[in-house]
N, C-alpha and C positions, 0 to 999 in steps of 0.2 A: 551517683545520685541522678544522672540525665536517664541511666539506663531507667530505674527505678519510676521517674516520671513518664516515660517512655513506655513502659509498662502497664500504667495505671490508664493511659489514655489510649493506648491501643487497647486493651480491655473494657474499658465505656463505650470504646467506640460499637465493637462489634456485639457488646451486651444495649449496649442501647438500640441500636438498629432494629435486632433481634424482638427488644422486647418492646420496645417502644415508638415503634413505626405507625402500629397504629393509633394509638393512645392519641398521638401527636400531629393527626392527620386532619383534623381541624383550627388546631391551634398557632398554624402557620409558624413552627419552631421546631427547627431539624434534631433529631434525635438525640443527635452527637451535643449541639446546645442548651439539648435537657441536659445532658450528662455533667456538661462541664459549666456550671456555672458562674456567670460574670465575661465568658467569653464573645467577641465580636465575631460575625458570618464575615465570610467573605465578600459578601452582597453588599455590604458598605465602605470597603473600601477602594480610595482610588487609584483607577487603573491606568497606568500609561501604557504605547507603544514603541519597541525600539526597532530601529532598523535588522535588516534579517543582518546574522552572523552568518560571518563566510565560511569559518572553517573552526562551528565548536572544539574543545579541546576537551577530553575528562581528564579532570583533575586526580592529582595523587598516585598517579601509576596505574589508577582502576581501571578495569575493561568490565563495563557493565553486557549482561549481556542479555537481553529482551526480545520478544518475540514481538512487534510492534502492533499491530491490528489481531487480538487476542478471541477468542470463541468468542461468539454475540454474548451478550452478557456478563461480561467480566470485567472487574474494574484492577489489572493488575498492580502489584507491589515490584520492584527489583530490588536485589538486596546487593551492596558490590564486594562481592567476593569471587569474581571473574568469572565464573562458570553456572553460579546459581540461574537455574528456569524462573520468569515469572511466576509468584505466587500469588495464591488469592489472599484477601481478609483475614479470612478464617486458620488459613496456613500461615501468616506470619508469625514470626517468635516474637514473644513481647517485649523481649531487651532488644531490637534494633533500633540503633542509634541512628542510620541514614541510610535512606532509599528513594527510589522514584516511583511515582503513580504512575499509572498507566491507564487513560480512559478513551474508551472506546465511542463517540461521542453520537455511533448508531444505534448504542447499545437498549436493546427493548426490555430488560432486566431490572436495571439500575431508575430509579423512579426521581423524581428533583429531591426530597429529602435525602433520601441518601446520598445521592451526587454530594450535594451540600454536605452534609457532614466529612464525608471523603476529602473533601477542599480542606472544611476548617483544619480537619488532622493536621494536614498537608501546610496549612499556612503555620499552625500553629508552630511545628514543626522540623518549621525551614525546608521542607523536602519540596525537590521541585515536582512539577505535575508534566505530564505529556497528555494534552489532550490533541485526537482524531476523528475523522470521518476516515472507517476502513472501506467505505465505499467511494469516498472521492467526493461526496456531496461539499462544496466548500459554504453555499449558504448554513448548510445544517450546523457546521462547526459553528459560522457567526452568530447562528442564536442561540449556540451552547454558550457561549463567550457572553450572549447579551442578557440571558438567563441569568448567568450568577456571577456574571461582574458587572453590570450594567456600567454605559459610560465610555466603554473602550474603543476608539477608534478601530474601527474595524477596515479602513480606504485601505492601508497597505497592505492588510495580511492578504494573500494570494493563494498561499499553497494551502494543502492538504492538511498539515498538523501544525499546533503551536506550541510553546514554550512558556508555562508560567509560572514563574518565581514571587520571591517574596523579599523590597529593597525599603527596608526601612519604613518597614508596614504596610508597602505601597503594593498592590500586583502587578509585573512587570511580564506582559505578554508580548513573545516574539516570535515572528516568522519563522518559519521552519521549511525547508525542500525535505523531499523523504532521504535523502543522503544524509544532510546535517541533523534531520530527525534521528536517524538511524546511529549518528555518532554522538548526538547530545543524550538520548538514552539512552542507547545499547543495541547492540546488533545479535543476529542472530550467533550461534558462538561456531559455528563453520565459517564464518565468514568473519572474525575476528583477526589480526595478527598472525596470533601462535597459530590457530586452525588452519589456516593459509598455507605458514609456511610448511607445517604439517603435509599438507596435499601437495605441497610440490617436491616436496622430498619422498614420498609413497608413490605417488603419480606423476611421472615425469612426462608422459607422454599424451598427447592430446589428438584427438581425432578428429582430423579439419575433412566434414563432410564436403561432397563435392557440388560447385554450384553454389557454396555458401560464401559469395563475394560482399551479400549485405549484412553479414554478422555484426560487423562494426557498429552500423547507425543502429542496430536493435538493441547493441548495449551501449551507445549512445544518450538512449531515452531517458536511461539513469540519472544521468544530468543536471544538475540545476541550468545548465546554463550549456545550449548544445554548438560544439563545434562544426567548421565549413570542412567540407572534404574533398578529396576528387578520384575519383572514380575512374582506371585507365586514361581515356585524354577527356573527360568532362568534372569542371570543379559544379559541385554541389554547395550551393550559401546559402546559409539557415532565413526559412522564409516565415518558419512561425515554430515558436518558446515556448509552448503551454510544461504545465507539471506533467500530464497525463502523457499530451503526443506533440510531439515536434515532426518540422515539415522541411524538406530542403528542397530547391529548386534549382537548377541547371538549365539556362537558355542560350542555346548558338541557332545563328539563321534565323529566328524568327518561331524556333519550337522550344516549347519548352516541356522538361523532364520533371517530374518529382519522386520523390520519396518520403513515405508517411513510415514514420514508427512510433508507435504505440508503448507506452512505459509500462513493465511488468512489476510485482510485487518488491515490496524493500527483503524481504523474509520467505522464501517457501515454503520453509513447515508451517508457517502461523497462516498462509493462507488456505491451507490443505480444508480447514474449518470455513473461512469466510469463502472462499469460491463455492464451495457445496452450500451453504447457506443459502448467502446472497446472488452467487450467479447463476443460482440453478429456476427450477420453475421455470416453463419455457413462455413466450408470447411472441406476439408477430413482429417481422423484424421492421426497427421504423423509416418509413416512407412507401414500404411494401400495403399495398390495397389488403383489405381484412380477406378476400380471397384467395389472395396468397399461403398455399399450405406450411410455407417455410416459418420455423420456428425456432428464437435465439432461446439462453439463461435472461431473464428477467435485468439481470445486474448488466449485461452486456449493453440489452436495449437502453438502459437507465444511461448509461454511458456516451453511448452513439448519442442520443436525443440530447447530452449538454455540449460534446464536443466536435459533433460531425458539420454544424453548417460555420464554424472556423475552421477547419479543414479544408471543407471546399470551397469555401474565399480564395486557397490559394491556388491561381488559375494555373492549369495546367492544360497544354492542348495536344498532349503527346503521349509517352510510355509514362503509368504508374507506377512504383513499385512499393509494394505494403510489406511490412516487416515489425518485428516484435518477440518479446520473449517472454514464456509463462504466460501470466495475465496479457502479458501484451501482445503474446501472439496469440490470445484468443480474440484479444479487441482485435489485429489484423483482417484474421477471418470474417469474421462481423464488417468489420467496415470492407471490405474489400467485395462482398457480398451487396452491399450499398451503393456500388459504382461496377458493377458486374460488366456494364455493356461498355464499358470504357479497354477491358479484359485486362486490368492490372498483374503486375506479377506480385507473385506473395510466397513471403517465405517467413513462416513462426517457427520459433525457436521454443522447444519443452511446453506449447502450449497448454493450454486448459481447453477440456471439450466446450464445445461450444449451441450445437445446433438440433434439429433433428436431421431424420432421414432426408425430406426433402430439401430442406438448407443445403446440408454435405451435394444432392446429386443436383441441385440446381447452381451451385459453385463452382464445382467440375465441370460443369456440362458449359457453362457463360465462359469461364477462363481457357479450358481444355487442360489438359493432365498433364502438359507438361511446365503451365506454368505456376502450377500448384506443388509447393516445395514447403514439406511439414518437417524439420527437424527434430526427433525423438534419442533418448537415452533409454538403454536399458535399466529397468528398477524406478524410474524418476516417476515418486509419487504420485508429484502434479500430476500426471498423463490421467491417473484415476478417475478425475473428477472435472463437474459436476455428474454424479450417477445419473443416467436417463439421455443424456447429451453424447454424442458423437463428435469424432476426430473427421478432416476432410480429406487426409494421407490413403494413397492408393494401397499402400501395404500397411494390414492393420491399422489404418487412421494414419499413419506416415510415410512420408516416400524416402525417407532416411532413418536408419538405427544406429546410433552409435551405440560404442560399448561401455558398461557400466565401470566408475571408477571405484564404488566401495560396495559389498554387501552390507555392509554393517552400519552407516550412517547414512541413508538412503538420499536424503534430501541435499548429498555432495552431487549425486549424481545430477541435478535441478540444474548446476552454475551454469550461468552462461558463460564463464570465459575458458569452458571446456572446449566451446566452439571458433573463439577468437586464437 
């Protein structure tokens, strides 16, 4: 019988959308509430906040497995049968009994009607939602959240994505880091358990590039919550926590050391879409005079411009050293580019391109070549993109190749802990 009602409402859902999107586009009543009537919006009711959870659990033995930040315009389904991809709307079966949404909360596709109606499903439902900024905007999620649940305290949420369930009619929105995002909904399915131990019984052997002492704080970044380290004879203590980059500081004598790393994607292959998306289109890099021929990805600048002047609060009057992996070894570039005359050392880990021609040879040229240290894999997608943009590595964009762990799962070859 559930299946059966389950059926009947995912079927209004996606025939109403369809057909009644615009019919409905003055009459301030979201599609899905033409469909079903006597039903309440989610718009009414009230919303608490809970503290962030430390360490989601999925229930039932399921390993859901999501692709987290989805193509611009997608509002995905998971279904948990351990290995199933994100599906759209249109692709889900109509007997599914339980699932998560997946919203993308940059997405330029998805219009307020339909968001709304996607909710009521969802409330009506029981299925929890995963709403994101895949660009990191955290205002933009608050006024997704303010949009269509109005009322929520928004003071604690911090990170990136939330968590919204449904507790006795109530919506219950919760903080999320992208680690506990990535375990409350699902992770990508290489980096799952079974996948895992998969790669270390095929792949038992790992190639620790040379020079690559700061591998650890790049995966590090991953972190809700980043640890102190120490570094031959200097301890490193975490001098700033953000989601995006953490900062550690080391002072003897009177000098003091840092190190910036920058957090890379929760997923690879789902960013393979949003880094060409959103980090491509180049513009000048910010604090660079408009004369300046150097040119970042749009998402880069977008980036530097929310989180570069907490960064440089933290005083440093000595050696920098930038690092990151994927995404975050393209923010690296970028920011380390931003502090050029300081001559930081920098080491990205499977970065994403980042720059044009004169970016790359005004980087080089400010640090010198030898403390420019680009870590690549052979086959590792990311390296592709954004198209248009350039790597800063002396050999082909890299001053390191490692060697590729699978033909066939391309986005194995991405891990960072290939390098750890």
């Amino acid at each position: 019988m559930k299946n059966q009602r389950n059926s009947i409402r995912l079927g209004l859902l996606a025939a109403g959308i369809a057909a009644s999107s615009i019919a409905m586009a003055g009459s301030g009543v979201s599609a899905l509430q033409a469909a079903r009537p006597g039903s309440k919006p989610a718009v009414g009711k009230p919303v608490v906040s809970k503290p962030v959870v430390s360490k989601p659990v999925v229930g039932d033995d399921r390993i859901p497995v999501v692709q987290l930040t989805s193509t611009i315009g997608d509002a995905g389904f998971e279904m948990f049968d351990g290995k199933t991809r994100r599906v759209s709307l249109s692709r889900l079966p109509m007997d599914t009994t339980d699932a998560i949404v997946y919203i993308d909360v940059d997405s330029l596709d998805l219009d307020r009607k339909k968001t709304q109606a996607i909710l009521d499903l969802a409330s009506d439902l029981g299925w929890v939602v995963m709403a994101e900024s895949s660009s990191w905007n955290v205002p933009r999620l608050h006024a997704f959240l303010a949009m269509h649940y109005p009322g929520v305290d928004t003071n604690g949420l911090q990170n990136v994505a939330v968590r919204i369930a449904s507790d006795k009619g109530r919506a219950v929105v919760t903080d999320l880091t992208p680690t506990e995002a990535a375990v409350e909904v699902g992770i990508d399915y290489l980096q799952t358990t079974e996948a895992q131990a998969l790669m270390r019984s095929t792949f038992a052997t790992r190639a620790i590039a040379p020079g690559s002492n700061y591998a650890w704080f790049a995966n590090n970044a991953y972190q809700a919550t980043a640890s102190n380290r120490t570094v031959g004879t200097r301890s490193y203590t975490v001098a700033l926590n953000r989601d995006v980059v953490k900062v550690w500081r080391s002072t003897s004598n009177g000098i003091t050391d840092c190190i910036v790393s920058w957090r890379g994607s929760s997923t690879a292959g789902d960013w393979l879409n949003n880094i060409e998306n959103q980090f491509g289109g180049s513009v000048a890099v910010p604090g660079e005079s408009s004369s300046n021929a150097a040119r970042i990805g749009s998402g880069y600048a977008s980036r530097l411009n929310s989180y570069r002047s907490a960064v440089n609060a933290v005083a440093c009057n000595n050696t920098y050293r930038v690092t990151g992996h994927s995404l975050g070894g393209a923010m690296a570039e970028a920011y380390a580019f931003t502090i050029r005359s300081k001559r930081p050392n920098l080491e990205a880990y499977n970065p994403a391109r980042v720059g044009n021609a004169s970016f790359r040879t005004q980087l080089v040229s400010a640090l010198g070549t030898a403390k420019v240290e680009v870590f690549c894999r052979n086959l590792d997608p990311v390296w592709t993109v954004p198209v248009g943009l350039q790597h800063v590595g002396s050999n082909n964009g890299c001053t390191y190749w490692g060697g590729s762990v699978s033909v066939i799962n391309l986005v194995a070859n991405h891990a960072m802990n290939l390098w750890l």
